[in-house]
KEKOL-313586 format. One record per residue: y, x, z of N, C-alpha, C in turn; residue in three letters. Coordinates in nm, 3 decimals. Each point is the difference from the previous one (the first is absolute). Layout:
BEGIN
     n_Y     n_X     n_Z    ca_Y    ca_X    ca_Z     c_Y     c_X     c_Z res
       Y       X       Z       Y       X       Z       Y       X       Z ALA
...
% end
This chain:
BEGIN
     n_Y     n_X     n_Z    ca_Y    ca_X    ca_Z     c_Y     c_X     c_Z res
   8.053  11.579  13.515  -0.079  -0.117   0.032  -0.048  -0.070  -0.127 UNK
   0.086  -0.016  -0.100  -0.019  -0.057  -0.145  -0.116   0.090  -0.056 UNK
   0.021   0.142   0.042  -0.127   0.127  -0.113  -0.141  -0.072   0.089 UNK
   0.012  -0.010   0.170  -0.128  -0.061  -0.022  -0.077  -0.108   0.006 UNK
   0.084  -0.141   0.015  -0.056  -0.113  -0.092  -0.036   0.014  -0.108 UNK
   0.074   0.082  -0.103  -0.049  -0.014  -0.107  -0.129   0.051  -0.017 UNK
  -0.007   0.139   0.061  -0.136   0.064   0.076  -0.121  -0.084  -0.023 UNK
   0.044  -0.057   0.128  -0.071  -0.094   0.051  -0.098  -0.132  -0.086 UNK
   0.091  -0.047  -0.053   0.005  -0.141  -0.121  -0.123   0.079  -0.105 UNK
   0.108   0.164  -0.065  -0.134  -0.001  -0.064  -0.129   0.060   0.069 UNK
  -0.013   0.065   0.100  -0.121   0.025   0.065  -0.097  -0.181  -0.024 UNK
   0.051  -0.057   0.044  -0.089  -0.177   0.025  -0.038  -0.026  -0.164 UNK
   0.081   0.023  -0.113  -0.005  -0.067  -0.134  -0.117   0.111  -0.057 UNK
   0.047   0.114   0.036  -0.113   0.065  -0.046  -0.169   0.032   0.064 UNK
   0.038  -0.055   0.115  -0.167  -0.012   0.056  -0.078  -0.071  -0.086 UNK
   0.007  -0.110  -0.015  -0.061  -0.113  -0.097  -0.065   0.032  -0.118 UNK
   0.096   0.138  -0.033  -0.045   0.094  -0.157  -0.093   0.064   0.019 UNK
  -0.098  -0.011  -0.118  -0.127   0.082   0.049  -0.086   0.048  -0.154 UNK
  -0.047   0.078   0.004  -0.029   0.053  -0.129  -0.171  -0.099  -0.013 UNK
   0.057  -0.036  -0.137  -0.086  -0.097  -0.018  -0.133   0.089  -0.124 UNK
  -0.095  -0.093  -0.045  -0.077   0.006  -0.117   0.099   0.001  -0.137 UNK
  -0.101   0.111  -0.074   0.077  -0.070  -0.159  -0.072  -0.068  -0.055 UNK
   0.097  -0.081  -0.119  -0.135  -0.085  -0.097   0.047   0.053  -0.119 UNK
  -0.115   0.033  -0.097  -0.028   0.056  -0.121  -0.027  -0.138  -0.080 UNK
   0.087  -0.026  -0.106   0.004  -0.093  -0.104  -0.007   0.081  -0.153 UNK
  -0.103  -0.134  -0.012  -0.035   0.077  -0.134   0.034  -0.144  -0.100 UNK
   0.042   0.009  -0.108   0.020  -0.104  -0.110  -0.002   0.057  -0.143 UNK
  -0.077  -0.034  -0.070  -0.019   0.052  -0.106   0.038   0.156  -0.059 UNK
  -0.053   0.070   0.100   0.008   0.138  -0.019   0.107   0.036   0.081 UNK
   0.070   0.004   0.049   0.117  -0.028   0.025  -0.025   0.014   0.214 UNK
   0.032   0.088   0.023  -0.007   0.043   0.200   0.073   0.028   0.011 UNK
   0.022  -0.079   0.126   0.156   0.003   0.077  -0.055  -0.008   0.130 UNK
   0.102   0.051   0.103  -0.012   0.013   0.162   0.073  -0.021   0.069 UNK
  -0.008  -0.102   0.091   0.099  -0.080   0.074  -0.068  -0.066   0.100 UNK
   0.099  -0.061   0.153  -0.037  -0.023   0.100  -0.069  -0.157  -0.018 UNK
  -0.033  -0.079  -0.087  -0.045  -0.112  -0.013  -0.050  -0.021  -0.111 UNK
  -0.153  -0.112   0.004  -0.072  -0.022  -0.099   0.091  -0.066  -0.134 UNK
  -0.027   0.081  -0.110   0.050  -0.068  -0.157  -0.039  -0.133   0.002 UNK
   0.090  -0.072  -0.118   0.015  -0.126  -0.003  -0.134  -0.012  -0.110 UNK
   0.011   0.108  -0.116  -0.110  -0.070  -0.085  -0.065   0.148  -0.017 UNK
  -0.136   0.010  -0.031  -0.053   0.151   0.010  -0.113  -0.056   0.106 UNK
  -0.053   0.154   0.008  -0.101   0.020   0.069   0.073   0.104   0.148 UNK
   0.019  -0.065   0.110   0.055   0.089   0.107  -0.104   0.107   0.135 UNK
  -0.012   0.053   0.036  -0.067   0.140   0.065   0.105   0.060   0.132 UNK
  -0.070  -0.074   0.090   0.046   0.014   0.114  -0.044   0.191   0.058 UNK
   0.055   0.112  -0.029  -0.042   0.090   0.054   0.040   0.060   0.142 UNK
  -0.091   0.086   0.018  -0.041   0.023   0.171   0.107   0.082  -0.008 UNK
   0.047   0.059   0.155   0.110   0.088   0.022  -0.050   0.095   0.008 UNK
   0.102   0.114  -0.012  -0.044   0.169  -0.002  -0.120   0.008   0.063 UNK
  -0.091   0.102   0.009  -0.096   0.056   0.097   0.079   0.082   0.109 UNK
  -0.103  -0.051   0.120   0.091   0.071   0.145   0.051  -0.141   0.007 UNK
   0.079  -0.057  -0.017   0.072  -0.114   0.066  -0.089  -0.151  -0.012 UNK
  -0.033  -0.059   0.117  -0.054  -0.145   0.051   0.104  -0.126  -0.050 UNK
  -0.082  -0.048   0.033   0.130  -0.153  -0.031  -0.001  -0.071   0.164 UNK
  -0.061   0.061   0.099   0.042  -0.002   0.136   0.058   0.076   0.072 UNK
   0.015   0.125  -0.085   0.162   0.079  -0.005   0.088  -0.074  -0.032 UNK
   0.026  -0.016  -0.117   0.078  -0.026  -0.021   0.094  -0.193   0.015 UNK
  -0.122  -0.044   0.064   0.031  -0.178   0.046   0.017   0.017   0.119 UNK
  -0.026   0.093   0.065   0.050   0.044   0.179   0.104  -0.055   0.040 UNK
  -0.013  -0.031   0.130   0.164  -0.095   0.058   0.059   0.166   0.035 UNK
  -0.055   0.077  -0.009   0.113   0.123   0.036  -0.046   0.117  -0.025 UNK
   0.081   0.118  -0.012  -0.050   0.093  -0.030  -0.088   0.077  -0.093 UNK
   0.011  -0.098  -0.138  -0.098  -0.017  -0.115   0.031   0.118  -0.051 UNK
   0.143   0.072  -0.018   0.050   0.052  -0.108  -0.074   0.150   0.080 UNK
   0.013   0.006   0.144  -0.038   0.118   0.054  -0.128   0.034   0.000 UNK
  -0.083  -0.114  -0.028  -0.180   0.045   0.013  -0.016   0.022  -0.155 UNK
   0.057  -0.083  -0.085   0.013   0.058  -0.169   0.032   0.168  -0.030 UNK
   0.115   0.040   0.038   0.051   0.095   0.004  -0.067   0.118   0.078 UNK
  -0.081  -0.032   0.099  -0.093   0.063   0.071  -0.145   0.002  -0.075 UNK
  -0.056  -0.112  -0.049  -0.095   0.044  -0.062   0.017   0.024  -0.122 UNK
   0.110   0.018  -0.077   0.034   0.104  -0.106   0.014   0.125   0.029 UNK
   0.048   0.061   0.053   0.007   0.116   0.132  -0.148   0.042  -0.073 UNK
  -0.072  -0.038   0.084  -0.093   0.065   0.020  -0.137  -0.014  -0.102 UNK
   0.038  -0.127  -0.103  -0.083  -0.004  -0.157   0.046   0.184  -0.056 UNK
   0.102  -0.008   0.028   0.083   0.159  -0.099  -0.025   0.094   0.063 UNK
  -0.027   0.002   0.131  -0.033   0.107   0.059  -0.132   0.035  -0.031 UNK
  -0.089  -0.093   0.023  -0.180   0.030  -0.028   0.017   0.001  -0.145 UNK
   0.074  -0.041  -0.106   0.006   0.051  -0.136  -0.002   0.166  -0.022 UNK
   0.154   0.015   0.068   0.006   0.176  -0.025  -0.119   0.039   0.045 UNK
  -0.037  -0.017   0.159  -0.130   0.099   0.010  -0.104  -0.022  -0.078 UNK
  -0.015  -0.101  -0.085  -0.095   0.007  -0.075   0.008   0.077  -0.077 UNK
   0.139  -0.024  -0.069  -0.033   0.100  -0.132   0.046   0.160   0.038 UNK
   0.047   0.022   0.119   0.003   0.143   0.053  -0.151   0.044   0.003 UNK
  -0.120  -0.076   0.045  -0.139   0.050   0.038  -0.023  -0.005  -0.129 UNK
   0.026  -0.057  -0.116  -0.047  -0.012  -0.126   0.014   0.106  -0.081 UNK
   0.163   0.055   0.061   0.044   0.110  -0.069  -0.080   0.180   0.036 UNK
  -0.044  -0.044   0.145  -0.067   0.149   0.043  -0.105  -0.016  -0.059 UNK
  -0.076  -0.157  -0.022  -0.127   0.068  -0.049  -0.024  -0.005  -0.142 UNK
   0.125   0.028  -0.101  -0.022   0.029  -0.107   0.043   0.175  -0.015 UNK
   0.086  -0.011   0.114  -0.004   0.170   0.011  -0.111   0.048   0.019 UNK
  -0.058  -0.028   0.074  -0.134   0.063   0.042  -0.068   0.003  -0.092 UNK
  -0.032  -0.106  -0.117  -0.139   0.011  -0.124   0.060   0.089  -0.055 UNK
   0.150   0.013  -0.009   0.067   0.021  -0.112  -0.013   0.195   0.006 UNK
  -0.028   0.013   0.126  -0.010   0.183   0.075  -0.158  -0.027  -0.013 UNK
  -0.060  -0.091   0.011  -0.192   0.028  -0.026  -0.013   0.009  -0.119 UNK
   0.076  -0.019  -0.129  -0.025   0.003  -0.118   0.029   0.111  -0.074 UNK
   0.142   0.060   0.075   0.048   0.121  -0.048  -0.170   0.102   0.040 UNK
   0.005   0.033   0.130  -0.051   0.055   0.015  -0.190   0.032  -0.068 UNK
  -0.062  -0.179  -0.004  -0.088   0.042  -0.052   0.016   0.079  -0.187 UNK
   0.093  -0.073  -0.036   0.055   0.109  -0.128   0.012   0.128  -0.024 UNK
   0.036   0.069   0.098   0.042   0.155   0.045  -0.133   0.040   0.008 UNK
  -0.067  -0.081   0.085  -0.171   0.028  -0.001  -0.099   0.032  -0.127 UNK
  -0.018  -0.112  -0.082  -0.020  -0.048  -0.128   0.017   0.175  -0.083 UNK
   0.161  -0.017  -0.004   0.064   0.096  -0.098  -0.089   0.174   0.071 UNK
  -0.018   0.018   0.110  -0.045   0.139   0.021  -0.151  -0.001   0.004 UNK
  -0.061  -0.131   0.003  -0.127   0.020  -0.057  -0.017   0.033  -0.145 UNK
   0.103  -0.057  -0.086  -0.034   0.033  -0.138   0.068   0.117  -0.027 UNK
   0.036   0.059   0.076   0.037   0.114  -0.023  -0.085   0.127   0.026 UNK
  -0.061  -0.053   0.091  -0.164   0.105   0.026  -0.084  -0.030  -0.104 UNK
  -0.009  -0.145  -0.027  -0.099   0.007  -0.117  -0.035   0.096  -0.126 UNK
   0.184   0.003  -0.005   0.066   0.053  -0.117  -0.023   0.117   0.023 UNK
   0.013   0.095   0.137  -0.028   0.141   0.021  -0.184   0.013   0.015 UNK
  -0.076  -0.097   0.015  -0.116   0.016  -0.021  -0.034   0.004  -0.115 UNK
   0.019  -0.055  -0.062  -0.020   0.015  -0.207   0.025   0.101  -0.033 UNK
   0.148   0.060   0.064   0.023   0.111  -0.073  -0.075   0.137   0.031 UNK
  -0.062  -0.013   0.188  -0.122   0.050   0.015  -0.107   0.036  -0.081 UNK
  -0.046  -0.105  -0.026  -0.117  -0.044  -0.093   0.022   0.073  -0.166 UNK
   0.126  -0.014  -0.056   0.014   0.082  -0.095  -0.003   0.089   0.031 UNK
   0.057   0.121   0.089   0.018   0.138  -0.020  -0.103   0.066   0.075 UNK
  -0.109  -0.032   0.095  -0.149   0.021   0.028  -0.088   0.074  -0.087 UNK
  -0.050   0.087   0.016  -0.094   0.036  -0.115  -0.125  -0.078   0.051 UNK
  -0.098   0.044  -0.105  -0.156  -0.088   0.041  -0.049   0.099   0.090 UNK
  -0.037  -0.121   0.092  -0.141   0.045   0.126   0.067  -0.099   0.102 UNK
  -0.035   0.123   0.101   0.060  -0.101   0.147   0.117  -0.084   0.043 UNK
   0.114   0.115  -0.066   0.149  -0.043  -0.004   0.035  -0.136  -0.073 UNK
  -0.046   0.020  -0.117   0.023  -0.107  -0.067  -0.046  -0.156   0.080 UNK
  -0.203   0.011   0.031  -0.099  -0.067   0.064   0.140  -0.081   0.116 UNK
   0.055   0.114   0.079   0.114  -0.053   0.103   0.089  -0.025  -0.006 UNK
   0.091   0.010  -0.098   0.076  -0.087  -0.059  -0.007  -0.108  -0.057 UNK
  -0.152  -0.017  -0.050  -0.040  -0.135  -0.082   0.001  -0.099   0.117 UNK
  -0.064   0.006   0.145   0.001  -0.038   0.090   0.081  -0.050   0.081 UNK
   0.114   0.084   0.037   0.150  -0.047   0.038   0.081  -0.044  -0.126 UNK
  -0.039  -0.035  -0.079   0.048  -0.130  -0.148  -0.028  -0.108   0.059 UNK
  -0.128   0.012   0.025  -0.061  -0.130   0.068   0.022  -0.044   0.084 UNK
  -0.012   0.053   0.132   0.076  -0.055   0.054   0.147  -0.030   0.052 UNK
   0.079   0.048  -0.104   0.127  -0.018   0.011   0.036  -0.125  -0.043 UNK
  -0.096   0.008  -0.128   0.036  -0.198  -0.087  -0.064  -0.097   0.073 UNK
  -0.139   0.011   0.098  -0.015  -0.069   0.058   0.076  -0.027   0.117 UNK
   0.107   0.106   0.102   0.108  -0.033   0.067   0.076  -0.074  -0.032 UNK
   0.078   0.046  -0.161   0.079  -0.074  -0.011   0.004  -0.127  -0.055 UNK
  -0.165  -0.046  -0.051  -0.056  -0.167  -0.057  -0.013  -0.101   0.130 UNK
   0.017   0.087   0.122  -0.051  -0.117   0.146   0.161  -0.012   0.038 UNK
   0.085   0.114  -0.011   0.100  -0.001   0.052   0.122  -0.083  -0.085 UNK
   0.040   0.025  -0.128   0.035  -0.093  -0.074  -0.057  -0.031  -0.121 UNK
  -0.064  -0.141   0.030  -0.069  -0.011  -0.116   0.063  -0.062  -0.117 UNK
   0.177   0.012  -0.008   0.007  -0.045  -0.122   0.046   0.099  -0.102 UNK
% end
């Protein structure tokens, strides 16, 4: 019977408690943080976390559960954010590889077109090899142009 008066007593003392504002004091360089405005200084009443109201938390009831609830769910739409953030850096991150792989086997034809072009004798062969030079560097000047 004593465990729950005491219960009790503090259930009532601690309703009253309620998470308040901080104030930011500043005095000659000098910041400090505490539940009440400084005596001499410049004092800065700051806002509470994001996600939490101050009609959460001044509620005749149930403040701590709609706080706690809409923290809940600030962290939840956080992760999925940065979960969607994370696929779509996978994704550039597989569009980049790949246009690279691209890049690299165009200049690699280039490279087998030149060497075309050298070992050609003169006339036609050569004439067609000079041709697929061309347009190989022009493939690969639209395709990566750096």
């Amino acid at each position: 019977m004593k465990r729950f008066l005491f219960l009790l007593g503090a259930g009532v003392f601690s309703a009253g408690l309620q998470a308040q504002g901080v104030v930011k004091c500043s005095d000659g360089g000098q910041t400090s943080y505490g539940d009440r405005p400084c005596a001499h200084g410049r004092s800065t009443l700051l806002p509470p976390p994001a996600g939490i109201s101050i009609s959460d938390q001044m509620g005749p009831q149930g403040g701590d559960a709609r706080t706690l609830l809409e923290l809940e769910k600030a962290r939840i739409a956080r992760e999925k954010a940065a979960e969607k953030q994370g696929r779509v850096e996978v994704r550039q991150a597989r569009a980049a590889q790949a246009q690279r792989k691209k890049c690299d086997k165009l200049r690699l034809r280039r490279k087998w077109a030149e060497e075309d072009l050298v070992r050609s004798a003169h006339g036609p062969r050569q004439e067609a090899a000079r041709i697929r030079l061309r347009r190989q560097l022009e493939t690969l000047a639209v395709e990566c142009p750096a």
